[in-house]
MIZATI-358719 format. One line per field, with one value per residue (C-alpha): x negated, y negated, z negated. Coordinates in pm, 1 decimal, padded with zeros to 6 digits. Layout:
REM residues N
x: (X, ...)
y: (Y, ...)
z: (Z, ...)
//
This chain:
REM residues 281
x: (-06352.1, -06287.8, -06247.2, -05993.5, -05781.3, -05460.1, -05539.4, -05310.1, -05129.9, -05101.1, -05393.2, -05650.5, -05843.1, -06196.9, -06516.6, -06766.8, -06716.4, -06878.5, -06698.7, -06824.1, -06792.1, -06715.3, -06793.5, -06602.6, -06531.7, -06422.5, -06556.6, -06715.1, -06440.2, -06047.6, -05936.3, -06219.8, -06108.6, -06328.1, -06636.7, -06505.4, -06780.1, -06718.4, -06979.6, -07099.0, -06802.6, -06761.7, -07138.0, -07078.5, -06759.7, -06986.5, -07294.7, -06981.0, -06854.8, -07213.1, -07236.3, -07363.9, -07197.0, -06886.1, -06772.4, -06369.2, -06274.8, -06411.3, -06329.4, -06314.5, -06324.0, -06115.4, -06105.0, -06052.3, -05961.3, -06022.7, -05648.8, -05415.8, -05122.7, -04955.6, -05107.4, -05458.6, -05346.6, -05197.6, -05541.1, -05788.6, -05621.4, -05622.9, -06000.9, -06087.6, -05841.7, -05974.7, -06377.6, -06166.2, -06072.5, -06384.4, -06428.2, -06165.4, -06093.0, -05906.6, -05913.8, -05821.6, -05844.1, -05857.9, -05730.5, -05898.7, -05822.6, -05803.3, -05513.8, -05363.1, -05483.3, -05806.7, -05842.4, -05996.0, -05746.3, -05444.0, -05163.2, -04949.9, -04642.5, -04256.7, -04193.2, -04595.2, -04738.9, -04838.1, -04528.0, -04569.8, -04801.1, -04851.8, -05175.7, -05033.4, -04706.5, -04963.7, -05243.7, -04989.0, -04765.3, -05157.4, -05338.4, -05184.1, -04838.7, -04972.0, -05192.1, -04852.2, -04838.6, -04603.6, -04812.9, -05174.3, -05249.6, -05266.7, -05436.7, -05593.8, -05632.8, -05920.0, -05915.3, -06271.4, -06145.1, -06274.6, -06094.5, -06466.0, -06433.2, -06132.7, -06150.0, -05961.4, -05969.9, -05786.1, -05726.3, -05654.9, -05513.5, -05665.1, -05448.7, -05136.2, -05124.1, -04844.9, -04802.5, -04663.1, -04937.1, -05181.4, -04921.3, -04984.4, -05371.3, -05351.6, -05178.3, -05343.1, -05690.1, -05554.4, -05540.2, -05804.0, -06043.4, -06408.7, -06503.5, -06320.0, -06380.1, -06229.2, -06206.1, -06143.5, -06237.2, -06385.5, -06668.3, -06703.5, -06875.0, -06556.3, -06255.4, -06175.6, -06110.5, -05830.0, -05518.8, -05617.7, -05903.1, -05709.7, -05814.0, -06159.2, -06055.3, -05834.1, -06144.0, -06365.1, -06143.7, -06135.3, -06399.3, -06551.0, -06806.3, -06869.5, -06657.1, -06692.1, -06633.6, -06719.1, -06635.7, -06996.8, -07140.9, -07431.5, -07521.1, -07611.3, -07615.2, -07557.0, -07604.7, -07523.9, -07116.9, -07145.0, -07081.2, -07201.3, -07151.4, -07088.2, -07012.7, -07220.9, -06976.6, -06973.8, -06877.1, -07143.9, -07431.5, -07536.4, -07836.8, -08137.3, -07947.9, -07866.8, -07526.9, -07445.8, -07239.1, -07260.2, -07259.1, -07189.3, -07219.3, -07170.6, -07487.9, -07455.0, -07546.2, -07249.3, -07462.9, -07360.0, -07572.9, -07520.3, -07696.1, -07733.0, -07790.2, -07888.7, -07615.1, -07842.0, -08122.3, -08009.6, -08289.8, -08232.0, -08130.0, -08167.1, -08034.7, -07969.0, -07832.7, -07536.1, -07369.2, -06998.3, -06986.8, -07180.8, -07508.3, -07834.4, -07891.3)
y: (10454.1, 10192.8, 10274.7, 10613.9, 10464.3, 10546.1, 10890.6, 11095.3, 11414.2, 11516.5, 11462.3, 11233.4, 11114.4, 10988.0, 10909.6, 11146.4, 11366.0, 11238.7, 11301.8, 11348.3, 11629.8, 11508.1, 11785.3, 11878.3, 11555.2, 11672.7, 11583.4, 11858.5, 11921.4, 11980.5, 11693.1, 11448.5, 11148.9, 10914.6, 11160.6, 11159.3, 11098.3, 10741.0, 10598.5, 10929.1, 10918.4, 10552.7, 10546.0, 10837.5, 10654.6, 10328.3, 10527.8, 10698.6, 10331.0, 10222.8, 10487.6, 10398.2, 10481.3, 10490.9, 10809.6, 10786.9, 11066.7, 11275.3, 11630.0, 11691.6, 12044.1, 12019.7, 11975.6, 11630.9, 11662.9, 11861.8, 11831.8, 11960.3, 11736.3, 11510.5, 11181.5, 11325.7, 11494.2, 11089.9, 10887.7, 11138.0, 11138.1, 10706.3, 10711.1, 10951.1, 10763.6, 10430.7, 10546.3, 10659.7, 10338.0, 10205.9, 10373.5, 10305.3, 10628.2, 10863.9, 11192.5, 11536.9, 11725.8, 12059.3, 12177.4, 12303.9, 12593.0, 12271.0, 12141.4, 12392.0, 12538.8, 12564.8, 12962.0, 13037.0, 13294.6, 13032.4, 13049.7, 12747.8, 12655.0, 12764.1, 13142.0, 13173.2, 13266.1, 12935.5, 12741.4, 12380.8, 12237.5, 11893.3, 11936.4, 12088.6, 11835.0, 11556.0, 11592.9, 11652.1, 11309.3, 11134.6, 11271.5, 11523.0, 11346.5, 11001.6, 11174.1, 11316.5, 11681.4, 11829.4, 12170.9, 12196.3, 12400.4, 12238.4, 12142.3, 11826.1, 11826.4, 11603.3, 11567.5, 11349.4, 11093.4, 11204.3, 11549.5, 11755.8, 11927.4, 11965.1, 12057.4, 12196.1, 12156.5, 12464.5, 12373.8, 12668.5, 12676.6, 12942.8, 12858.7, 12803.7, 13161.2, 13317.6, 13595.7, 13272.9, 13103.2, 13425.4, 13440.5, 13030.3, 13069.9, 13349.2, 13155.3, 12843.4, 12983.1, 13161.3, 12831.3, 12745.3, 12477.9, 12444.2, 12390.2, 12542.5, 12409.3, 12586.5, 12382.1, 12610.9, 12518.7, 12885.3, 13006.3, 13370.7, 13456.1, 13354.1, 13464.1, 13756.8, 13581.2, 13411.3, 13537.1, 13465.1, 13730.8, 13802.7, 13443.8, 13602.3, 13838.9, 13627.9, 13372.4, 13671.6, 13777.2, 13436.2, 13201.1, 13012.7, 12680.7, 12630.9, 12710.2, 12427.1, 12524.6, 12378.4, 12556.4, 12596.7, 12321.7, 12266.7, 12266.9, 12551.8, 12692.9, 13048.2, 13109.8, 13480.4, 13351.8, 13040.3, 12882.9, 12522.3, 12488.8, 12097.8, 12099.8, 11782.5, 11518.2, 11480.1, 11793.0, 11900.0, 12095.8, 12459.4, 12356.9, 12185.3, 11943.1, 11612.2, 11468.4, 11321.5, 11408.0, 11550.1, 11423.4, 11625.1, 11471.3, 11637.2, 11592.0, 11532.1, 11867.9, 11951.5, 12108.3, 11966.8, 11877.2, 11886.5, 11629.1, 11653.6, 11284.4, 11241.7, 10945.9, 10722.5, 10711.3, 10848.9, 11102.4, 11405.4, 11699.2, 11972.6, 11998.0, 12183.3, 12226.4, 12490.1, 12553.0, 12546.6, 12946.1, 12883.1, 13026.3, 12823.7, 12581.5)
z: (-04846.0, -05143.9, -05519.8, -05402.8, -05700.7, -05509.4, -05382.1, -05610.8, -05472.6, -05092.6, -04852.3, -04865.5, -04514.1, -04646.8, -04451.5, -04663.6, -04889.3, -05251.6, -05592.5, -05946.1, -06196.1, -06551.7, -06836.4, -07195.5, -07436.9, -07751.9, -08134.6, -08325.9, -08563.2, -08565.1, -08575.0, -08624.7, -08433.8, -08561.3, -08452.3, -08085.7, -07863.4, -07772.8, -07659.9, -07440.1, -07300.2, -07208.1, -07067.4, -06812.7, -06662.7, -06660.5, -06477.0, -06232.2, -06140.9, -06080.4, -05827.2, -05505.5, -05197.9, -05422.3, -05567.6, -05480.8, -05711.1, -06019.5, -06106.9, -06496.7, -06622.2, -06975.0, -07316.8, -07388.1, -07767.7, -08084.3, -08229.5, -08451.4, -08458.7, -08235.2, -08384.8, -08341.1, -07968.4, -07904.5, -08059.1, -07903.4, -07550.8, -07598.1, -07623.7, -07353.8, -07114.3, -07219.7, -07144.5, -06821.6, -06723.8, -06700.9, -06381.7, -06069.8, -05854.8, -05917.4, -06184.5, -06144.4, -06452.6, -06550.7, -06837.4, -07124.1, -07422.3, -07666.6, -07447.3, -07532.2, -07934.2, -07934.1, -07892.7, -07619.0, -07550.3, -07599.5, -07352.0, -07369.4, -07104.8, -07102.5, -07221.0, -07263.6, -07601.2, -07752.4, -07548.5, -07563.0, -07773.4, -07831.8, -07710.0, -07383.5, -07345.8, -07381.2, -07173.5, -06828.4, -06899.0, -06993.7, -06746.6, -06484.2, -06397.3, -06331.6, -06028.5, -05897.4, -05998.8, -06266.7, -06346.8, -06486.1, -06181.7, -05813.3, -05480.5, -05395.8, -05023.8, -04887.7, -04454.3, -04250.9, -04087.9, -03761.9, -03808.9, -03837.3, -04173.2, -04420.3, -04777.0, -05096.2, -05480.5, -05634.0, -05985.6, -06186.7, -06589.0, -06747.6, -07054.7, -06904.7, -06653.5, -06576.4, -06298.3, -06051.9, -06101.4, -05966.3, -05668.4, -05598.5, -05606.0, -05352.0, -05109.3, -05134.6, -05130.9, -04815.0, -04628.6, -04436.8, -04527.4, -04443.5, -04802.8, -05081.4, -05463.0, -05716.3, -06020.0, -06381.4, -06768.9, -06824.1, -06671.0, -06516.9, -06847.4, -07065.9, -06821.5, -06939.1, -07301.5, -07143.9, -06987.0, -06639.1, -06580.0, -06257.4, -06125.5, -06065.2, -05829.3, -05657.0, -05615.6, -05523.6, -05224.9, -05047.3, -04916.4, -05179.2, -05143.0, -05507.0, -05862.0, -06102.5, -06433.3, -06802.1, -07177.2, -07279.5, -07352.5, -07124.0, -06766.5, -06575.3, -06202.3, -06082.2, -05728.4, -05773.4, -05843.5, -05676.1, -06033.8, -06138.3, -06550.5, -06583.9, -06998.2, -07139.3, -07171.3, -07491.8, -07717.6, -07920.6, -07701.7, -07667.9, -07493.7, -07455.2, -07185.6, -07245.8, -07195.6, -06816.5, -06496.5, -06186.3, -05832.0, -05509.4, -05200.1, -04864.8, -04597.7, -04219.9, -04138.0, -04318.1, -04611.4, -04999.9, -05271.6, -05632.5, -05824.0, -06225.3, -06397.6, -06722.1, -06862.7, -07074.3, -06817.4, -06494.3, -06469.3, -06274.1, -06468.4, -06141.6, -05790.2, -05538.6, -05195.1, -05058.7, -04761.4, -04688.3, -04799.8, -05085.9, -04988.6, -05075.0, -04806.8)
//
């Protein structure tokens, strides 16, 4: 399929299914710019490029800044994007609490709480609106060529819900698709700090392949909620894992495995293999 670099909004026909999961970038402290994790961040976009087959798109699961002011929301978004650019596909991003304030529990948007933070006004014209979407929540639609399997990536805002947004996850996750990724910033064990505890039972009621999540800062797999924890790019750890990325790659027998790499040496961090529903495979 090439370098995806173009694949933006609407559907996407690709040969195989292979993307990468980037985790949370962020320096340790408000507004510590010049402790942002460059050179982590920069290495994992190098090892994503090296891929091979090519990985045409990566799915990153928030916080790409510790700021408290425009000028820090403007430099810190500059170095992520330009560790970004060293790889070619394309980026869908979630969004973070720190693109929003920083509380977990922030709620940022038009006639929400927090309203619109720089933080929040920032990261959609950097990183949402060049893709082609206008909200922090949406569907990427991704179609085989040969018409055998279809899937969806349900991005969801935790810190930008509103009651529409609940009513636009129920519908799309209606939709049928034979693999279903749902792509949020908090984990099942941190949802109900956030405003969009709801999104859980939404998920819960509709077919699910895999929930990709980051927040805590480390990687981790739960089989029992279908939940893969990608958190190590970059912000400081809560774990004994090193930083790195993930890789998920779907097999001929229509099974997909999720690869963990270590980004300094490309050792393997843990895998494991699911089925389009989400059981073990």
């Amino acid at each position: 399929m090439g370098s995806g670099s173009g694949m933006g909004s609407g559907t996407s026909t690709v040969t195989d299914l292979r993307f990468g999961i980037v985790g949370d970038t962020r320096p340790p402290n408000p507004g510590d710019t010049a402790g942002y994790p460059t050179a982590i961040i920069t290495k994992i976009y190098q090892d994503i490029q090296a891929e091979s087959p090519a990985l045409p798109f990566v799915i990153s699961t928030g916080d790409y800044m510790f700021a408290d002011t425009a000028a820090q929301v403007t430099a810190q978004l500059a170095i992520y994007m330009t560790a970004r650019n060293n790889y070619t596909g394309t980026q869908y991003p979630a969004m973070g609490n720190h693109e929003c304030t920083g509380a977990t529990a922030s709620n940022c948007g038009s006639g929400n709480t927090d309203g619109m933070t720089a933080n929040y006004t920032q990261f959609l014209s950097t990183m949402v609106a060049p893709i082609g979407f206008q909200a922090p929540y949406y569907t990427k639609n991704i179609a085989a060529a040969d018409n055998s399997w279809t899937a969806k990536f349900v991005v969801v805002a935790c810190n930008a819900w509103t009651t529409a947004q609940g009513t636009w996850l129920t519908s799309e996750l209606a939709k049928p698709t034979t693999y279903t990724f749902v792509v949020r910033h908090e984990g099942t064990n941190a949802v109900s700090q956030t405003s969009c505890g709801a999104s859980q039972t939404i998920i819960d009621a509709h077919p699910l392949t895999l929930l990709i999540v980051g927040h805590t800062h480390t990687y981790s797999h739960y089989a029992s909620t279908k939940e893969v924890v990608v958190g190590i790019g970059g912000a400081p750890l809560t774990s004994g894992t090193d930083y790195g990325y993930a890789v998920v790659v779907r097999n001929a027998d229509g099974t997909i495995t999720v690869t963990v790499y270590n980004y300094s040496s490309h050792a393997v961090i843990d895998t494991f293999k699911i089925s389009a529903t989400g059981a073990a495979a």
